[in-house]
Residue, then its C-alpha position, 0 to 999 in steps of 0.5 A: x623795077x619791071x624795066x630796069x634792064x632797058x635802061x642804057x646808065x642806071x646809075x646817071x640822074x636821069x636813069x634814076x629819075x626814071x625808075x622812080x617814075x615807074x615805081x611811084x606808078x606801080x605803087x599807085x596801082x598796087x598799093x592801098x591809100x596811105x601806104x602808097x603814100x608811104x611808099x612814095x617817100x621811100x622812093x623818094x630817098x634815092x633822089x632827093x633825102x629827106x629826114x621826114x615830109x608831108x604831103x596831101x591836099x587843101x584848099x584856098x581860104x583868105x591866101x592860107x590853104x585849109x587842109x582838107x587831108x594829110x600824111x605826115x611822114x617820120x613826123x610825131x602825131x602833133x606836127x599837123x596840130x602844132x602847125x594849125x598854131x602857126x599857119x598864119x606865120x608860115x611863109x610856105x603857106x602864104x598863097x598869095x606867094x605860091x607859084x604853082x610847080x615851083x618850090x620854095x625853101x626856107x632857112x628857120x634859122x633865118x632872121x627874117x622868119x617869123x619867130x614863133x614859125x621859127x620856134x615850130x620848126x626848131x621844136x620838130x627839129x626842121x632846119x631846111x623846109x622844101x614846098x612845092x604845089x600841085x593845083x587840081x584843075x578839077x576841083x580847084x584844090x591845091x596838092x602840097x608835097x613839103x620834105x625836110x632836113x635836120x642837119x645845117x650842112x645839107x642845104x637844099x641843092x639847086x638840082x634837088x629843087x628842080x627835081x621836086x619840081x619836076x615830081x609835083x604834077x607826077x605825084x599829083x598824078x599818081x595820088x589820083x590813080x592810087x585813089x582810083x585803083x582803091x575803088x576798082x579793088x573795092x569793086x571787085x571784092x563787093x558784087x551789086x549795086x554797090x557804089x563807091x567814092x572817096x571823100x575828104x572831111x569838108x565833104x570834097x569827092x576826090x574819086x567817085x565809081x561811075x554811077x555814083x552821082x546817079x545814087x546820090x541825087x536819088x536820095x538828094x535830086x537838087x544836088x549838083x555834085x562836087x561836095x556831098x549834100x549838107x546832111x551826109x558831108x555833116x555826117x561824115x565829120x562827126x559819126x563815121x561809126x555809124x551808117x547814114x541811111x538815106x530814104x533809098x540807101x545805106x552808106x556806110x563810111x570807113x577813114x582811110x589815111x586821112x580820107x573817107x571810104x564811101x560805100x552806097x547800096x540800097x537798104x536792105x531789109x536790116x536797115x529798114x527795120x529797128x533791131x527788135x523789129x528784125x528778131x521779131x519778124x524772123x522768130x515769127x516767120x520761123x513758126x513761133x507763136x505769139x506766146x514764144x517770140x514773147x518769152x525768147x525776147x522777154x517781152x510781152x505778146x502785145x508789145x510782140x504784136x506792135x513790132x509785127x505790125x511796124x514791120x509788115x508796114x515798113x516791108x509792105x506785107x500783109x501776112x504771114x507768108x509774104x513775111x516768110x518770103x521776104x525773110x528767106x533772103x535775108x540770111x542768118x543773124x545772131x541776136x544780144 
C-alpha cells in the first residue's frame, strides 16, 4: 500500500489490480515461503473471492501433471491425498488440454464430468473449479494457480477469469522472487562458506545461491546441474532429519511448505568424527589422562586408545598438541 496515494481512482478494477500487484511483490520479498503463499490468496480476496484454492508446481508425465510441491489453501489435510485418486479423471489435469495462461472452469455437477471426479468435488464441497497454468521456461515445470467456489449462484464471471489470466505469469513471477529473497535472508543470518538452494522432493533446484553449483559437483564432478545427484535427491525423500555428509560437505535440509531448504558447508571437525570420537579427543586435549577419559566415558582405556587413534587419522594429527590446536576451535560441547 506504499503508493496507494498515487493512484487517480482507487476504488475502479483497475486500480485494484494494481495495488495487489504491489502487494503480491511486497509479499514476495518480505515474507517466508508459505506464508507468502498464504498472503497471496488473502489479496486475492478483493479481486476475484474464493472459498479456498491451491497452487504450486508439477511437472508433465503422460498428459497428467506430477506435483512436485503444493499449498492448499482453506482446504482439509486430505484434499492433495484424496486428489491423487482422481488425477486420471480430473479434467483441469488433462495436459494435452492446457493452454498455457488461459483458465479453464468446470461445473462438478455437470453431466459430462467424470462421476468419481464429480463425487471428489461434491465431498470437499467445490461446486465451480478455476485453473489456470504458468510454464517455467526454465526447468520446463508447470505452476498451476486453482481457486474454488462452494456456492451455485456465484459462477465464475467472464472478467474474474481474465483476471486469473492476467495474474498467472505475476504469480509465477513472485513465487520466483519469494523463493530467492528466502535465500538472500539465510544468507544474511549465516557467515561463511555456506551455500544455499531450495529444492523440490523429485530432487528439481527451484533456486540456488551462487556458487552452489560449484559445492555441488566438488562432491559429485560428472553432475550437469538442474536435478541434485541421485544419492542426495534419494536422500532428501526419505531422511530430511538427518544431514548428508558428502566427502567434502554437510548438508543439512529443512521442509519448507512443501519445498526443501538445502544448506551446504564444509565438514567440520564434528561432522568428521563419530560422537565418541569427538568426547574423546577433547577430555584428552583438555589434560585427562588415559585412565580419566575411561572412567568419565565409562569405558576402557584400550577402547580410549582406539578412539584416539581414529581421530588423529581422520584430522591428519600426529600428537597431542596439534590436537589441542585443532579442538581450540572447535567450541564447547555438551556430551549424553
Amino acid at each position: 500500500m506504499d503508493f496507494a496515494e498515487t493512484l487517480a481512482s482507487p476504488g475502479n478494477v483497475s486500480s485494484k489490480l494494481s495495488l495487489f500487484l504491489l502487494d503480491l511483490y511486497a509479499a514476495a520479498v518480505h515474507e517466508d515461503v508459505g506464508r507468502f503463499e498464504r498472503c497471496f490468496f488473502s489479496l486475492l480476496e478483493d479481486l476475484v473471492p474464493c472459498d479456498a484454492g491451491w497452487t504450486g508446481v508439477a511437472a508433465p508425465a503422460e498428459n497428467r501433471p506430477v506435483n512436485h510441491c503444493s499449498f492448499v489453501y482453506q482446504l482439509p489435510e486430505d484434499f492433495f491425498r484424496e486428489w491423487l485418486h482422481v488425477t486420471d479423471r480430473d479434467p483441469l489435469a488433462d495436459l494435452a488440454r492446457l493452454v498455457f495462461g488461459q483458465a479453464t472452469v468446470v461445473d462438478s455437477d455437470d453431466e459430462t464430468v467424470d462421476p468419481e471426479f464429480r463425487a471428489w468435488a461434491q465431498k470437499f464441497g467445490l461446486k465451480y473449479l478455476l485453473r489456470v497454468c504458468a510454464l517455467d521456461n526454465r526447468f520446463g515445470l508447470i505452476g498451476f494457480l486453482s481457486i474454488y467456489r462452494r456456492d451455485a449462484a456465484q459462477p465464475f464471471t467472464k472478467a474474474e477469469i481474465e483476471m486469473m489470466e492476467t495474474l498467472i505469469p505475476h504469480l509465477a513471477a513472485a513465487m520466483r522472487i519469494n523463493r530467492t529473497m528466502q535465500l538472500f535472508r539465510l544468507g544474511q543470518e549465516v557467515v561463511g562458506a555456506t551455500r544455499r538452494a531450495i529444492c523440490d522432493a523429485y530432487g528439481v533446484i527451484h533456486r540456488a545461491d551462487e556458487g552452489f553449483a560449484e559445492v555441488v559437483r566438488a562432491e559429485w564432478p560428472d553432475w550437469n546441474g538442474g536435478k541434485l545427484p541421485s544419492p542426495l535427491c534419494r536422500h532428501v525423500r526419505s531422511q530430511t532429519d538427518k544431514p548428508f555428509m558428502g566427502a567434502l560437505h554437510r548438508i543439512d535440509i529443512s521442509p519448507i511448505a512443501g519445498l526443501f531448504l538445502l544448506e551446504l558447508r564444509p565438514r567440520s571437525l564434528a561432522d568428521r568424527l563419530a560422537s565418541r570420537e569427538l568426547e574423546t579427543i577433547q577430555h584428552f586435549a583438555n589434560g585427562a589422562s588415559y585412565k580419566e577419559v575411561a572412567r568419565r566415558m565409562n569405558i576402557s582405556p584400550a577402547t580410549v586408545r582406539h578412539h584416539l587413534r581414529s581421530a588423529y587419522k581422520k584430522l591428519g594429527v600426529h600428537d597431542k598438541m596439534q590436537m589441542s590446536r585443532l579442538i581450540a576451535g572447535v567450541g564447547e560441547r555438551r556430551f549424553e
